[in-house]
SESE-105148 format. One line per 3 residues: number of its first residue (from 1); for each residue y, x, z of N, C-alpha, C, O. Coordinates in steps of 0.05 Angstrom, whole numbers. Atoms other than C-alpha are relative to their C-alpha. Example, Ala and Ser with C-alpha at 12.3 -4.5 7.8 and 13.67 -1.06 7.14 Angstrom:
<sebas>
1) -24/18/0/-90/246/156/24/18/0/24/39/13 ~ -24/-16/-1/-21/273/143/22/-15/14/44/-5/18 $
</sebas>
This chain:
<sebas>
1) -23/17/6/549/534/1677/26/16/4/30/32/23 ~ -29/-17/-6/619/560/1671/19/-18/6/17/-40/-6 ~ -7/21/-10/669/524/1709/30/8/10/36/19/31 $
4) -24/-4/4/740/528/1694/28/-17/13/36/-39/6 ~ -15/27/-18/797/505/1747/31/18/-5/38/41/0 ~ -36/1/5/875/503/1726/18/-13/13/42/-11/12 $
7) -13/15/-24/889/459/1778/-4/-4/32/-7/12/50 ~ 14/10/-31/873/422/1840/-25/3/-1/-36/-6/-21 ~ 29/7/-2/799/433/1865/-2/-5/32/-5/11/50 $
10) 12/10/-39/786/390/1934/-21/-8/-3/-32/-13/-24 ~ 19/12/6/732/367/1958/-22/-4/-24/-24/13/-43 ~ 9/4/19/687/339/1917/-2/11/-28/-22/18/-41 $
13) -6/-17/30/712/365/1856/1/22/1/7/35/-19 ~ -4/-33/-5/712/436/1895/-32/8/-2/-39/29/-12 ~ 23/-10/-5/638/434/1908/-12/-8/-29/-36/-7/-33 $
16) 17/6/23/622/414/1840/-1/28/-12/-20/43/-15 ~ 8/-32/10/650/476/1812/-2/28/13/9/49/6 ~ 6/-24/-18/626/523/1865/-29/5/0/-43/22/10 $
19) 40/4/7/552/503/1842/1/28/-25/-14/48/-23 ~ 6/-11/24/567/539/1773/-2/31/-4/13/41/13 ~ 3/-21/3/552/607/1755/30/24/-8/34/47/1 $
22) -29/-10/6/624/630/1727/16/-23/8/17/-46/-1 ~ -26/14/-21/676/603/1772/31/18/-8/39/40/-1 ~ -30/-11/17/749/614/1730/18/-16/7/19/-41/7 $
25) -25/19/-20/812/605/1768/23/13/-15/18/36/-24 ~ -24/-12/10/877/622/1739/29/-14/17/31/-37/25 ~ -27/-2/-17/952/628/1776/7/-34/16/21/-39/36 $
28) -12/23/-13/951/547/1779/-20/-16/16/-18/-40/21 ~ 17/5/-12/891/542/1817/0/-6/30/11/9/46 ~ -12/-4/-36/890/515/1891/-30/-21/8/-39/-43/2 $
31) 26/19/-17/828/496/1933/0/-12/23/21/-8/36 ~ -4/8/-31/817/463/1998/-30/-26/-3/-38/-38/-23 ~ 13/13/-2/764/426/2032/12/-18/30/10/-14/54 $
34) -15/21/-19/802/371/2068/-6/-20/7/11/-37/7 ~ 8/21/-6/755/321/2092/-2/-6/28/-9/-28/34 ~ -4/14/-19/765/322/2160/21/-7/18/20/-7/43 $
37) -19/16/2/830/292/2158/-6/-21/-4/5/-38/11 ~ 12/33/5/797/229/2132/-27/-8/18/-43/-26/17 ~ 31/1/-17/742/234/2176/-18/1/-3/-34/-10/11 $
40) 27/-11/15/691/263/2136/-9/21/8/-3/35/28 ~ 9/-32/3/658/317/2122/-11/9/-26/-19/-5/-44 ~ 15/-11/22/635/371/2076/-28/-5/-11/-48/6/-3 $
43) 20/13/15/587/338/2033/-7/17/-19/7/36/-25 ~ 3/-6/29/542/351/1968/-9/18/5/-24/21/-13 ~ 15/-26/4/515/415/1986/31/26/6/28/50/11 $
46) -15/-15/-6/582/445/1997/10/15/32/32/25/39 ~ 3/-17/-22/563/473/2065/-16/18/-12/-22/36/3 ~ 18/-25/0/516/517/2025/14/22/-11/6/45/-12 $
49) -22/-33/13/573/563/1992/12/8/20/9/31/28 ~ -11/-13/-16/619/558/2048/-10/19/33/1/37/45 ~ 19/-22/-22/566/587/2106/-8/27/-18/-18/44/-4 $
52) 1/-24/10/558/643/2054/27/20/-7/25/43/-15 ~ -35/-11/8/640/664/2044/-5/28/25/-25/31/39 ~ -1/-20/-22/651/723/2089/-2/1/21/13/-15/31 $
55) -12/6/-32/646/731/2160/-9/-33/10/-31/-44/7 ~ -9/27/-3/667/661/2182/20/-20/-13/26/-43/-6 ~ -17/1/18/712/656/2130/-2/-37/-2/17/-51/4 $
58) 6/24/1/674/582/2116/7/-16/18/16/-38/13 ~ -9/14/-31/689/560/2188/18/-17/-5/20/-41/-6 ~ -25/-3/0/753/571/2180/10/-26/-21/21/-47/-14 $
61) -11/22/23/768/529/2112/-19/-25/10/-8/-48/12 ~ 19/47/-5/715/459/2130/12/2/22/28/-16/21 ~ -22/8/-15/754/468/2198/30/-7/0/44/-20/15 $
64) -37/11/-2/826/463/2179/13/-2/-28/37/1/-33 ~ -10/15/21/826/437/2111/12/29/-19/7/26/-43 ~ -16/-14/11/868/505/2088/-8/0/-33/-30/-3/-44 $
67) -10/7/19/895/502/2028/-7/43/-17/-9/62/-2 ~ 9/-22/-4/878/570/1986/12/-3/-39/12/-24/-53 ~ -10/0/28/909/596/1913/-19/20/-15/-29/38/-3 $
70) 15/-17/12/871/630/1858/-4/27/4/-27/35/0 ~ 12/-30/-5/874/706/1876/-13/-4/30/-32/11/33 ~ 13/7/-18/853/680/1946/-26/-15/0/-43/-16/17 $
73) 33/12/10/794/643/1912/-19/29/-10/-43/33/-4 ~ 5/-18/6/785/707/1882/-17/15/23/-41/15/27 ~ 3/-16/-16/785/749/1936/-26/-3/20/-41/15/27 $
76) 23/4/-18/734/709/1985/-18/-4/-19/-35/-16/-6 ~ 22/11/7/683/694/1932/-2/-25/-6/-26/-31/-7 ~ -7/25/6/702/626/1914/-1/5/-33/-24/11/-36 $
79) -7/-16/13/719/648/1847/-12/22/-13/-11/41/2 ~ 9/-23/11/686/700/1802/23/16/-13/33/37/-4 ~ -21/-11/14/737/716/1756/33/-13/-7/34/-38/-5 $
82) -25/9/-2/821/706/1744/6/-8/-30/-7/5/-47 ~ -8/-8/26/849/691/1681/28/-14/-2/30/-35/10 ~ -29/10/8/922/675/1660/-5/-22/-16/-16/-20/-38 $
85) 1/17/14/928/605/1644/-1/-3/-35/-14/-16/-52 ~ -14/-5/42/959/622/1567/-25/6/-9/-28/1/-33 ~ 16/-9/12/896/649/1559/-25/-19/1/-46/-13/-11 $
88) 25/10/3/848/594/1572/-11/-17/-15/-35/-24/-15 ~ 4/12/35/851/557/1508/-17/24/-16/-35/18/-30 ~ 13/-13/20/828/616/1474/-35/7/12/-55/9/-2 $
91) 29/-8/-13/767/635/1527/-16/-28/-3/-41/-27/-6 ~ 13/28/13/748/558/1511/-19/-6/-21/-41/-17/-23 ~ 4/2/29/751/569/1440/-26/18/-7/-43/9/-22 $
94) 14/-23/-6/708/639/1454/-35/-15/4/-56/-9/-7 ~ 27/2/-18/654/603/1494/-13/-28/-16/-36/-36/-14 ~ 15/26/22/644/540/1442/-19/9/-5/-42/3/1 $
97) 11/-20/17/628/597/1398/-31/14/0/-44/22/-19 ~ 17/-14/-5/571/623/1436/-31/-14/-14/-39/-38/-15 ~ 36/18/1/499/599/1417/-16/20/18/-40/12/19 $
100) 24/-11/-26/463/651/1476/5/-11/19/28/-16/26 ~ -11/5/-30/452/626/1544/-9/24/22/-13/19/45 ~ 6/-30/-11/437/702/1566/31/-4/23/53/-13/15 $
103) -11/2/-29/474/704/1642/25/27/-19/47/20/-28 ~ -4/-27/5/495/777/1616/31/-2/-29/54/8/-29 ~ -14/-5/24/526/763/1545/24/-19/5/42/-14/-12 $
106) -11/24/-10/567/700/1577/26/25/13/48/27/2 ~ -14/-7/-22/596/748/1637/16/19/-31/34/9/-44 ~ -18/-13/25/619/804/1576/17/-16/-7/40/-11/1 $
109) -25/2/16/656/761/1536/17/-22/21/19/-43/9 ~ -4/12/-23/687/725/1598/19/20/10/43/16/13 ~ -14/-29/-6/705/800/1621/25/1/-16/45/3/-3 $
112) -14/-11/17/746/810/1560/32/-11/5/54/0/3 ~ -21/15/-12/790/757/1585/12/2/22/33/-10/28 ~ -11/0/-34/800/773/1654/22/16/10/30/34/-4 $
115) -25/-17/-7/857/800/1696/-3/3/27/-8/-17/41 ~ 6/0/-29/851/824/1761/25/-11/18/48/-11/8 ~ -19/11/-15/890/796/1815/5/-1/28/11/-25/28 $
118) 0/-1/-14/899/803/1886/13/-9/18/38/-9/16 ~ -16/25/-10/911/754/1944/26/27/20/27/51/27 ~ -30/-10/-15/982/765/1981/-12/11/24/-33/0/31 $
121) -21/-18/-19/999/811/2037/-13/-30/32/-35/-34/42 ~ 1/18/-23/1001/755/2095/-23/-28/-12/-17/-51/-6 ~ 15/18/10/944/713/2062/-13/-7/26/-11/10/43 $
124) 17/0/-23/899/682/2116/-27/21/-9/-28/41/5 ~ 11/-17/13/843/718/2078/2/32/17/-13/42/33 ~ 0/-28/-15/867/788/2099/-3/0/35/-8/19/50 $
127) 7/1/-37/862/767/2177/-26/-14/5/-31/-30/23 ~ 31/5/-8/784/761/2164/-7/11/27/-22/-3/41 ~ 11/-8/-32/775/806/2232/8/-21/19/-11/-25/33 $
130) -10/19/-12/809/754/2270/-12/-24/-7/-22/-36/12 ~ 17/29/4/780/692/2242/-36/13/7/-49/10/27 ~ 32/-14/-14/708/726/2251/5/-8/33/-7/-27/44 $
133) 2/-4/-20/729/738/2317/11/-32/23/8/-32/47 ~ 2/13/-10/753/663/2329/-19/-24/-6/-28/-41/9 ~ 25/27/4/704/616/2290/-26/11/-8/-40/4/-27 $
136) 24/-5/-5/649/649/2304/-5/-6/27/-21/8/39 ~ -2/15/-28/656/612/2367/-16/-22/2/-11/-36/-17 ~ 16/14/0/599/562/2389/10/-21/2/-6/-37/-7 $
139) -12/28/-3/642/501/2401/23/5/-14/36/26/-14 ~ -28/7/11/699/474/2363/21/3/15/42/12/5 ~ -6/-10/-33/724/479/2442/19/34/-3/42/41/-8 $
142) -8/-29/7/728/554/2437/5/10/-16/13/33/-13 ~ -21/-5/29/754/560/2371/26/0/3/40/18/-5 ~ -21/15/7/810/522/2381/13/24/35/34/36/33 $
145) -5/-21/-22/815/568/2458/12/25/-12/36/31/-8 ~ 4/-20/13/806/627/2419/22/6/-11/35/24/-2 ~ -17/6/19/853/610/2364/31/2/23/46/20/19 $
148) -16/6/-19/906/589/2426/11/29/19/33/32/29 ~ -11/-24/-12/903/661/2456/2/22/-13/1/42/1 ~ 4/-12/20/905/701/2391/30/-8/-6/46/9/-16 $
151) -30/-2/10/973/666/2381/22/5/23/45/8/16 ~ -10/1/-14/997/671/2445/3/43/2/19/55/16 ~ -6/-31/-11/986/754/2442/18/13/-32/29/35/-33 $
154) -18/-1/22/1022/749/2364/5/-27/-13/-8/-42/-28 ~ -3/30/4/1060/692/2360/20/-1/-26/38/-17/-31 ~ -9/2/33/1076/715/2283/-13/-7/-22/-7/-9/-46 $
157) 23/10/23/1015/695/2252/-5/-32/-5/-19/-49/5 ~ -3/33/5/1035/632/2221/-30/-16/-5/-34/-38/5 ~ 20/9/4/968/619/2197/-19/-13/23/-35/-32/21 $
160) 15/15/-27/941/608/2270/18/-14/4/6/-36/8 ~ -8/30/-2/991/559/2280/-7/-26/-20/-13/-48/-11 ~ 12/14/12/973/525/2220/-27/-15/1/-30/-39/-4 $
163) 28/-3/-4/899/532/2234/1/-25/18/-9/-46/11 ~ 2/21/-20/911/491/2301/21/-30/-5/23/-53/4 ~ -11/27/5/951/445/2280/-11/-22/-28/-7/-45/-37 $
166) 28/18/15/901/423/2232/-26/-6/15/-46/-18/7 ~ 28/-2/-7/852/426/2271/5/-29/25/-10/-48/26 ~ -15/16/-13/892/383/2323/7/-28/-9/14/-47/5 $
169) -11/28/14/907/326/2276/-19/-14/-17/-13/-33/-32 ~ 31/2/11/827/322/2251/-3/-20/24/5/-24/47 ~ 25/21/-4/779/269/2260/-20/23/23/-35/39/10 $
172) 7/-4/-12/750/299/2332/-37/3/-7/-49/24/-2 ~ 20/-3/7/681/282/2306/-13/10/-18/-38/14/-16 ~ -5/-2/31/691/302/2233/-4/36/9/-18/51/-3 $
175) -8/-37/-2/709/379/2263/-25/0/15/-42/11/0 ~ 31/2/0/640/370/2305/-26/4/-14/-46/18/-12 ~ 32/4/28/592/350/2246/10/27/-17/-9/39/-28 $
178) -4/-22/28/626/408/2197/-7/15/10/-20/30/-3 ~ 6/-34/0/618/466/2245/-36/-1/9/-48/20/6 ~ 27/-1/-2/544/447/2264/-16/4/-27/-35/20/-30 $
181) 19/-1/23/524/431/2189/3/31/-13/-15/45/-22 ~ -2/-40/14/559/506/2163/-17/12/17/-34/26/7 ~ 21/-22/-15/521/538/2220/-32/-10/-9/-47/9/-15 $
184) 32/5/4/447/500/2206/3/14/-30/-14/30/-37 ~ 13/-13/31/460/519/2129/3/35/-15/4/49/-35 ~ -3/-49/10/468/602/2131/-27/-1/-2/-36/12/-21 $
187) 29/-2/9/389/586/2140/-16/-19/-18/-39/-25/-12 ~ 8/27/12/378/532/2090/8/1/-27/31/4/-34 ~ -8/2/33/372/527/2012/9/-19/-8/-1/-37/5 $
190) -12/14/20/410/485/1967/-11/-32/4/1/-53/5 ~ 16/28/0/359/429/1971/9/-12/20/22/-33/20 ~ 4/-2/-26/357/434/2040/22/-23/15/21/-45/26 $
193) -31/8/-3/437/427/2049/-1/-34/-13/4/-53/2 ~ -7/24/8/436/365/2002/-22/-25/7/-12/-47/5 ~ 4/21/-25/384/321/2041/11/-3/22/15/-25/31 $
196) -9/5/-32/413/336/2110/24/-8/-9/33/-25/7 ~ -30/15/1/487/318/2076/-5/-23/-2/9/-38/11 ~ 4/28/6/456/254/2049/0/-10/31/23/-13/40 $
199) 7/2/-26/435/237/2118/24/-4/10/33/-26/17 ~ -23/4/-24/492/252/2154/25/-22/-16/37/-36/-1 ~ -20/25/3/545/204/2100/-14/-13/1/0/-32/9 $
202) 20/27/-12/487/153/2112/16/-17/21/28/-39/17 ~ -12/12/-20/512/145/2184/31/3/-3/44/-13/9 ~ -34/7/-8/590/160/2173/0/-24/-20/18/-40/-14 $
205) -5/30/15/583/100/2121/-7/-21/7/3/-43/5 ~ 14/31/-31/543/55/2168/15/1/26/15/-17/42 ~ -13/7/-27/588/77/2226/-14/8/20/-2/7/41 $
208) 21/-4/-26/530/99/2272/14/8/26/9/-1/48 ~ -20/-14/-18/580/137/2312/28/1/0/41/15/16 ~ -27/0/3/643/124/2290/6/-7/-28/-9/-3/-47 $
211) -11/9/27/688/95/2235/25/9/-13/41/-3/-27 ~ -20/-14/14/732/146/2218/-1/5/-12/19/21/-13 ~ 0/-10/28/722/162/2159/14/-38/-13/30/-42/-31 $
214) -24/29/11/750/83/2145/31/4/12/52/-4/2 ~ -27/-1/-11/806/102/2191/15/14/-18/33/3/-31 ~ -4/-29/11/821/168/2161/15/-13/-36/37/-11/-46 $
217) -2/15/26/821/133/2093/17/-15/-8/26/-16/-31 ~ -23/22/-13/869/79/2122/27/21/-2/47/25/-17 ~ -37/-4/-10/924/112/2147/7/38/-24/26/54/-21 $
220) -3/-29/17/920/180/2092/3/-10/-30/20/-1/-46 ~ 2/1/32/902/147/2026/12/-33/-5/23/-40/-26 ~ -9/24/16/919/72/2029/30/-14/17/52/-20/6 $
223) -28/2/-20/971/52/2089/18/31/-9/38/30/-23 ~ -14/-29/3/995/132/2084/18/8/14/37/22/9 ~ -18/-15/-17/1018/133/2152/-1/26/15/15/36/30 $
226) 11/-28/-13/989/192/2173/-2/5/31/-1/25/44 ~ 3/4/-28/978/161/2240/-26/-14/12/-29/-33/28 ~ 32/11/-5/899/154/2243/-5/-2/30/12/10/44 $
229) 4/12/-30/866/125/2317/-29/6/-6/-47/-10/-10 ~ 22/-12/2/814/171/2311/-18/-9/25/-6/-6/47 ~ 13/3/-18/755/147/2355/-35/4/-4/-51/-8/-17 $
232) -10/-5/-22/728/182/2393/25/25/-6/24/43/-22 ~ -18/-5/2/795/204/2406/11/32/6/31/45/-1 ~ -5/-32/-5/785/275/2437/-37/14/-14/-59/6/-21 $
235) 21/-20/-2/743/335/2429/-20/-4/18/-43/-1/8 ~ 6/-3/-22/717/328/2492/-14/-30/18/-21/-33/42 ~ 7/25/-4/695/251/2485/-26/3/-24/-44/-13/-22 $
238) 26/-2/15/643/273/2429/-22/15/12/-19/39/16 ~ 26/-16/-20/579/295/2465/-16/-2/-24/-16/-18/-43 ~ 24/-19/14/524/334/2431/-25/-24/-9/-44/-17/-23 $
241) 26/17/-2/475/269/2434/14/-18/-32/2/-26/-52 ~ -7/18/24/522/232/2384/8/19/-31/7/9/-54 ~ 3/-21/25/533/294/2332/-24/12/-6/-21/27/-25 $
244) 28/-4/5/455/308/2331/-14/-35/-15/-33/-35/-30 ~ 7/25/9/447/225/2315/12/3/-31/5/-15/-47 ~ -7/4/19/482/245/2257/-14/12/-25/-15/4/-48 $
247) 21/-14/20/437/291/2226/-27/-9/3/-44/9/1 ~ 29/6/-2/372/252/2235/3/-27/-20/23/-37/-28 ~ 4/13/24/343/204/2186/13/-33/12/10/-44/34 $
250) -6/40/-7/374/125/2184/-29/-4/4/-49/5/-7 ~ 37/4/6/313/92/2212/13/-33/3/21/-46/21 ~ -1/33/10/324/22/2181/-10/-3/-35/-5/9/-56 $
253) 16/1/27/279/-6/2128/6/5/-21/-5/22/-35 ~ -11/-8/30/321/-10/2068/10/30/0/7/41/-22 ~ -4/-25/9/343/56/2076/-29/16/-21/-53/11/-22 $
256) 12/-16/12/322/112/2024/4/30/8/28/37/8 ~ -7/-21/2/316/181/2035/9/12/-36/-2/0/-54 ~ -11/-14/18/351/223/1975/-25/13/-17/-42/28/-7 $
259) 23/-8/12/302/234/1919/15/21/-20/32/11/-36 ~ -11/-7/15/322/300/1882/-19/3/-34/-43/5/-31 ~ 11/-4/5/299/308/1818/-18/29/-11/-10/50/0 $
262) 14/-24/0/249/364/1791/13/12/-27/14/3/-50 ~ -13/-9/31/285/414/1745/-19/30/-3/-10/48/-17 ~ 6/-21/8/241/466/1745/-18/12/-28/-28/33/-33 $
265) -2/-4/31/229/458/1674/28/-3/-21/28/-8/-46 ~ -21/5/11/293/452/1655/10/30/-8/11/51/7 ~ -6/-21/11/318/499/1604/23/15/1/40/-2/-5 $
268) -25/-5/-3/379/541/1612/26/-4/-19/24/10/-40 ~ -22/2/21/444/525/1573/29/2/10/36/10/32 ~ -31/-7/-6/516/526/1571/17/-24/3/20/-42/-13 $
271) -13/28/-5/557/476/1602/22/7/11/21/21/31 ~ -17/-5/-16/632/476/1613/11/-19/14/14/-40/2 ~ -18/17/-16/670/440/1666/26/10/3/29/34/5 $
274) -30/-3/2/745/436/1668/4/-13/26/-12/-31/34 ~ -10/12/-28/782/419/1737/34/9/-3/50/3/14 $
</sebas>
């Protein structure tokens, strides 16, 4: 699938085209996975790209929402190739055209279009040694520690203030469930990822542990005071017994586990998505 983004891609609409095989971002491209502001989390299988980004690179974005522009999609792997908007009417027109679904003959005329591009100078991106070196940290706890004495020894790296002050204004439980599920899925295929996500919005939609993700929802998308009553209200009020309840199966009758279906006769073709 080739999967063409000229705009906004959050959430949802980020992990759709992060499934596809050609991932095409051009200058007006901007990603972010911002669900635990609303009290979610990274759903759909989209812990299985970001535990593969660089480093910790993944941490980093399902922890603090950051916001990220096409040569920065580029750059971490988000992203295959760049192309100048002006030009993507014609690579459209190009790829109607095709009748092969050869991987090979796709990437060529794809190539022909491309422009290289490279993320900025002070990108968070280029301070991969530093993020490695803070969210690869076992608790959200020591991230956020980590993060705290990294700015305190250069207190010019805007990006760690950003970082914490996203991270600071998150759904307490929401930053819990994301850095456990990116770490379980560095060893876990695709499938894998999208039963245990089912699972876990199961209970944030039943509430099992909390109803932030209604809060989150409340005061961001429909009140829009940006003054959610996140509960539980700290870091340090979520214990390990209630972010493990979240990854285990609903055990109530009507529930269904996630039936995927079987594509392994499914033939290859060409499918584009626009974002």
């Amino acid at each position: 699938m080739v999967c063409l983004i000229d705009g906004v891609a959050m959430g949802g609409g980020a992990t759709l085209s992060m499934n596809a095989t050609f991932r095409i971002i051009t200058e007006n491209a901007i990603f972010a996975m911002p669900e635990v502001h609303i009290g979610n989390f990274q759903d759909a299988g989209a812990s299985y790209f970001l535990s593969r980004l660089p480093g910790y690179f993944g941490e980093y974005l399902g922890l603090t929402g950051t916001r990220l522009k096409g040569a920065e999609m580029l750059a971490c792997g988000l992203a295959t190739h760049f192309i100048p908007s002006m030009r993507l009417q014609s690579l459209e027109n190009a790829l109607q055209a095709v009748t092969s679904s050869n991987v090979s003959t796709i990437a060529t005329l794809i190539e022909t279009f491309a422009n290289k591009a490279y993320a900025r100078k002070n990108s968070s991106f280029m301070r991969l040694e530093i993020i490695n070196k803070c969210f690869s940290k076992e608790t959200v706890e020591d991230i956020i520690h980590t993060l705290e004495n990294e700015l305190l020894e250069n207190g010019t790296e805007k990006w760690i203030t950003d970082a914490l002050s996203s991270m600071r204004s998150a759904s307490p439980i929401s930053l819990k469930i994301t850095l456990k599920l990116i770490r379980k899925s560095r060893i876990q295929n695709i499938e894998e990822c999208l039963y245990r996500d089912y699972n876990i919005a199961s209970h944030v939609i039943r509430g099992t542990v909390s109803y932030d993700l209604f809060e989150g929802s409340r005061a961001k998308l429909f009140d829009k005071d940006n003054k959610p009553k996140w509960e539980p209200s700290k870091l340090e009020l979520v214990s390990e017994e209630m972010v493990d309840q979240c990854f285990k199966s609903v055990n109530h009758d009507e529930w269904e586990r996630l039936q995927l279906p079987d594509r392994s006769n499914n033939s290859q073709s060409i499918t584009s998505c626009k974002l």
